[in-house]
C-alpha positions as YAML, in Angstrom:
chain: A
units: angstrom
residues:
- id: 1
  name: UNK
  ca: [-5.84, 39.09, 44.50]
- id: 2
  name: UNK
  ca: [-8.60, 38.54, 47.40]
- id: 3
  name: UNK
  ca: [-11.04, 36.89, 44.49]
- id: 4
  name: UNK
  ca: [-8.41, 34.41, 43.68]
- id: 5
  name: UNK
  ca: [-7.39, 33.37, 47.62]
- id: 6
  name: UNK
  ca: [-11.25, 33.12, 48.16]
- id: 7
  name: UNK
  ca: [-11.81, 30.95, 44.98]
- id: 8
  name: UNK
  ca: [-8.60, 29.27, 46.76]
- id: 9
  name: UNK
  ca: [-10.21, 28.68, 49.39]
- id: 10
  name: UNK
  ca: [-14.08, 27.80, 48.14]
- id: 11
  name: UNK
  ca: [-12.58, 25.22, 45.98]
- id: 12
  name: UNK
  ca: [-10.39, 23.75, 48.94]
- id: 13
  name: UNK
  ca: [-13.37, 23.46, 51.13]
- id: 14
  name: UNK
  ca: [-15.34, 21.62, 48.37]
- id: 15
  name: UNK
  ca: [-12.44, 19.63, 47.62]
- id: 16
  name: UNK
  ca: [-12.41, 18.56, 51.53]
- id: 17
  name: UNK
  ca: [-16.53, 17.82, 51.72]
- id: 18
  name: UNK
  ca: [-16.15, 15.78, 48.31]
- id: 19
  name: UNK
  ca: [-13.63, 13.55, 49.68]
- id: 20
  name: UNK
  ca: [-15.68, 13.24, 53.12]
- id: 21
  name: UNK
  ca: [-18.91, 12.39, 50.86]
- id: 22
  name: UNK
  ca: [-17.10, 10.28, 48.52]
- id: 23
  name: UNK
  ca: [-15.37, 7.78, 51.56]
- id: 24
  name: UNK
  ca: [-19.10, 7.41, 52.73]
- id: 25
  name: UNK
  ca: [-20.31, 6.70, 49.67]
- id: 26
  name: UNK
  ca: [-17.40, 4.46, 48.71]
- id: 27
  name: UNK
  ca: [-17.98, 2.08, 52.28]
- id: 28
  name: UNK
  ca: [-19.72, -1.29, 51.85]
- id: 29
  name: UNK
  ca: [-21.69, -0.35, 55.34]
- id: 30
  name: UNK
  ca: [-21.93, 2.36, 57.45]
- id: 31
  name: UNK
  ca: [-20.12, 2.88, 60.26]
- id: 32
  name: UNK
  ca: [-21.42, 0.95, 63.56]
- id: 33
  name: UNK
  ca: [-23.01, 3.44, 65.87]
- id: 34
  name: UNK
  ca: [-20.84, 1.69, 68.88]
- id: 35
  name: UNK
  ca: [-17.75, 3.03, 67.23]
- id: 36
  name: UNK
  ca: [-17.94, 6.12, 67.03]
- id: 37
  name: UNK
  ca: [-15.07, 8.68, 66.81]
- id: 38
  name: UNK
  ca: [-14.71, 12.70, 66.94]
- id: 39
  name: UNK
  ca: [-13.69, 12.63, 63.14]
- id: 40
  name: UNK
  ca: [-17.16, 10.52, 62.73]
- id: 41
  name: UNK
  ca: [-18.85, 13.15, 64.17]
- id: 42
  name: UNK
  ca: [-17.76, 16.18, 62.42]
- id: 43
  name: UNK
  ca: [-18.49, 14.31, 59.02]
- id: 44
  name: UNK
  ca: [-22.17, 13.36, 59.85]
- id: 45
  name: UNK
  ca: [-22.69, 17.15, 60.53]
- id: 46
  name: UNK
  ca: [-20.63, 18.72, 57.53]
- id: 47
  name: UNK
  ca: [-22.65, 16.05, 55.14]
- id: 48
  name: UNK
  ca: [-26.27, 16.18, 57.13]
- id: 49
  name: UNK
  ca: [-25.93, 20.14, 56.75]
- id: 50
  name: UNK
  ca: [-25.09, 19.98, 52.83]
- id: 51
  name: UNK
  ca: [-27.01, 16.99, 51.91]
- id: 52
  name: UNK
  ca: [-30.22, 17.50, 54.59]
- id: 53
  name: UNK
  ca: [-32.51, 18.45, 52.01]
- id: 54
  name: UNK
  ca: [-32.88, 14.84, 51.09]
- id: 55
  name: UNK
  ca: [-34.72, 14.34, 54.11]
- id: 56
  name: UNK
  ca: [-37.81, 15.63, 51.91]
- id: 57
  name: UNK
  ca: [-37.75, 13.52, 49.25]
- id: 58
  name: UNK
  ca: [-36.78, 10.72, 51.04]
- id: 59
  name: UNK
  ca: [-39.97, 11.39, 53.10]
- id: 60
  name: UNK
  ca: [-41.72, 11.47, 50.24]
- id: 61
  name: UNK
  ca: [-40.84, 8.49, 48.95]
- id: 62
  name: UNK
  ca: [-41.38, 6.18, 51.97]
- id: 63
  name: UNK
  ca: [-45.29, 7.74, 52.28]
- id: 64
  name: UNK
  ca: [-45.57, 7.28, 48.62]
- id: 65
  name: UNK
  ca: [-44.63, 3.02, 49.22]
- id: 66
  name: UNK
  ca: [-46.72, 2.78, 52.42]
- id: 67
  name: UNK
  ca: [-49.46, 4.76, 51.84]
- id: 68
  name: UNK
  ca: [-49.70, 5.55, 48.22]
- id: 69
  name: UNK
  ca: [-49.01, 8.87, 46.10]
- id: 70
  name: UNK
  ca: [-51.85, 10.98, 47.26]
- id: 71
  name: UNK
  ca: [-49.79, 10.51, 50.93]
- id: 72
  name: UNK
  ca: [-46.83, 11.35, 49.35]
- id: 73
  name: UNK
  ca: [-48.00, 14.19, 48.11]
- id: 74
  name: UNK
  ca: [-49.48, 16.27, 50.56]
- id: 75
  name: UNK
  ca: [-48.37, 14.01, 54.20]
- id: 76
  name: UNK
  ca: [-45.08, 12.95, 52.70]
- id: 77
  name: UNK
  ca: [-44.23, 16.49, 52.20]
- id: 78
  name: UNK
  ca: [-45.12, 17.60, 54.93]
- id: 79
  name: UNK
  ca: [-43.51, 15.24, 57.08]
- id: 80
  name: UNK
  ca: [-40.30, 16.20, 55.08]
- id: 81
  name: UNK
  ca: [-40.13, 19.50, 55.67]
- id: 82
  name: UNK
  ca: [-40.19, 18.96, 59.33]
- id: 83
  name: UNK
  ca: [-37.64, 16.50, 58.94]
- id: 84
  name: UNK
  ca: [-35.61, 18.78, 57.12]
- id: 85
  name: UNK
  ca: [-35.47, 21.29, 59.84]
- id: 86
  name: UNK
  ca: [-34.87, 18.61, 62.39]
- id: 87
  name: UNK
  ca: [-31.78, 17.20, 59.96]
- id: 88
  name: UNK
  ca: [-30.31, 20.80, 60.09]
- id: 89
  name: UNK
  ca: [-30.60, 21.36, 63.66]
- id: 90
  name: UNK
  ca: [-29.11, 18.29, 64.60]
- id: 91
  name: UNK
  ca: [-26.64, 18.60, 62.03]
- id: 92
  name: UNK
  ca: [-26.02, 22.06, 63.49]
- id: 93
  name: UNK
  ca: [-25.76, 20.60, 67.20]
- id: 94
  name: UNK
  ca: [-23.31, 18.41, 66.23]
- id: 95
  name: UNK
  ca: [-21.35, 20.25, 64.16]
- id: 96
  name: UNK
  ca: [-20.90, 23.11, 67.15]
- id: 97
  name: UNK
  ca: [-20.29, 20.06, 69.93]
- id: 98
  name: UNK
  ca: [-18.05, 17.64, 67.78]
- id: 99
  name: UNK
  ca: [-15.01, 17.94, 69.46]
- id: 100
  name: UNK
  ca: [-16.88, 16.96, 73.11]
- id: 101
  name: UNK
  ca: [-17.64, 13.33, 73.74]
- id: 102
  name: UNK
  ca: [-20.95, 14.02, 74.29]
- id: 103
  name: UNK
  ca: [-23.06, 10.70, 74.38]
- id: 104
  name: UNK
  ca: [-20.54, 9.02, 73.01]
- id: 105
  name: UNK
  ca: [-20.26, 10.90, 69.98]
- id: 106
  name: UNK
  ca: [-23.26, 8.55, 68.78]
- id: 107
  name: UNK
  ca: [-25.56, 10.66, 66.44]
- id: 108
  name: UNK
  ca: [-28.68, 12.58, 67.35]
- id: 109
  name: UNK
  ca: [-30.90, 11.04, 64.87]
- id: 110
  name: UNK
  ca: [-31.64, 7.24, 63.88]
- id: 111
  name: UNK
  ca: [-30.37, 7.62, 60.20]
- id: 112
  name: UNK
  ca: [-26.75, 8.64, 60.80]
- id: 113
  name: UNK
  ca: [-27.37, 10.04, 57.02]
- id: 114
  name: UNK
  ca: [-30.08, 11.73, 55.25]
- id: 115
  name: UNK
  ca: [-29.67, 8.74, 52.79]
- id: 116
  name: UNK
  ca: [-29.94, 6.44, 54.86]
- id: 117
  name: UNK
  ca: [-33.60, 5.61, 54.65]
- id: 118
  name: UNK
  ca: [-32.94, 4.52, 50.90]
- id: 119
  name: UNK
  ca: [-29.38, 3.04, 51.56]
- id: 120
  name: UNK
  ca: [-30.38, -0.54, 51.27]
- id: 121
  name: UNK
  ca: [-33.63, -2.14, 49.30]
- id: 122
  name: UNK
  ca: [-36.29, -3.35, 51.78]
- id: 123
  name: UNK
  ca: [-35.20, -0.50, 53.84]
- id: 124
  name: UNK
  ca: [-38.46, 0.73, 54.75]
- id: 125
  name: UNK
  ca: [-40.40, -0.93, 57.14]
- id: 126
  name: UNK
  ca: [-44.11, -1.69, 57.02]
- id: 127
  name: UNK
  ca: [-45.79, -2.37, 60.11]
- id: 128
  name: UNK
  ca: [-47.64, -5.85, 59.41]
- id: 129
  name: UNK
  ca: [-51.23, -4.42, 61.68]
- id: 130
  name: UNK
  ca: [-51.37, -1.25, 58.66]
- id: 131
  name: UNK
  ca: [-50.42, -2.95, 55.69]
- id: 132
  name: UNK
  ca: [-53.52, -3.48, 53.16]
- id: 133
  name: UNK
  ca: [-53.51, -7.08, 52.69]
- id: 134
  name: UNK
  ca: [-53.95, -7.64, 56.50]
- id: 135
  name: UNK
  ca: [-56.61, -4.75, 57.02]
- id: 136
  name: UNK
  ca: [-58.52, -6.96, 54.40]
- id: 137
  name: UNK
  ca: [-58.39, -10.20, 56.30]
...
């Protein structure tokens, strides 16, 4: 009887962070940062503390387009894993404070979303002064 109320309940919780995940994915834009609620809150914590791990890859992938695969490889990673641990600490902050209006309830980090590096194309920004075809000129 306790296996089946805690399968109960493990398939409830997934049930509630898929339908979170899938009303984020399912939005034309994300949520403006001035609007922030409570609710807003709690979400960016429950999904930056299941889906931080895509802070490394993510990582990856912008050193890979700026600076080529050799950077992805050994800077991109490492830059990932320290974003990583910042995603889940900040995801853990605000996770423990969501109910308090603290700043706002405006999010800790930039990206409201580990994904949110790659949400759009063009997303990643290369300064002009490091780009190769100006160091050339």
């Amino acid at each position: 009887m306790k296996n089946i109320s805690l399968t109960l309940k493990m398939a409830v919780l997934a049930g509630v962070i898929g339908f979170g995940a899938a009303n984020l994915f399912a939005a034309d834009e994300t949520p403006a940062v001035d609007n922030q609620t409570a609710g807003a809150k709690f979400t960016r914590s429950v999904v930056g503390l299941v889906f931080g791990w895509l802070e490394l890859p993510n990582q990856m992938y912008q050193s890979a387009v700026v600076d080529g695969p050799g950077m992805a490889a050994t800077v991109g990673f490492a830059k990932g894993l320290g974003m990583v641990c910042a995603r889940y600490i900040c995801s853990t902050y605000e996770f423990l404070t969501f109910p308090f209006p603290i700043n706002d309830f405006k999010p800790v980090m930039d990206q409201e979303y580990p994904w949110g590096y790659l949400a759009a194309e063009g997303n990643i920004t290369v300064p002009a002064a490091t780009s190769a075809s100006q160091q050339k000129k």
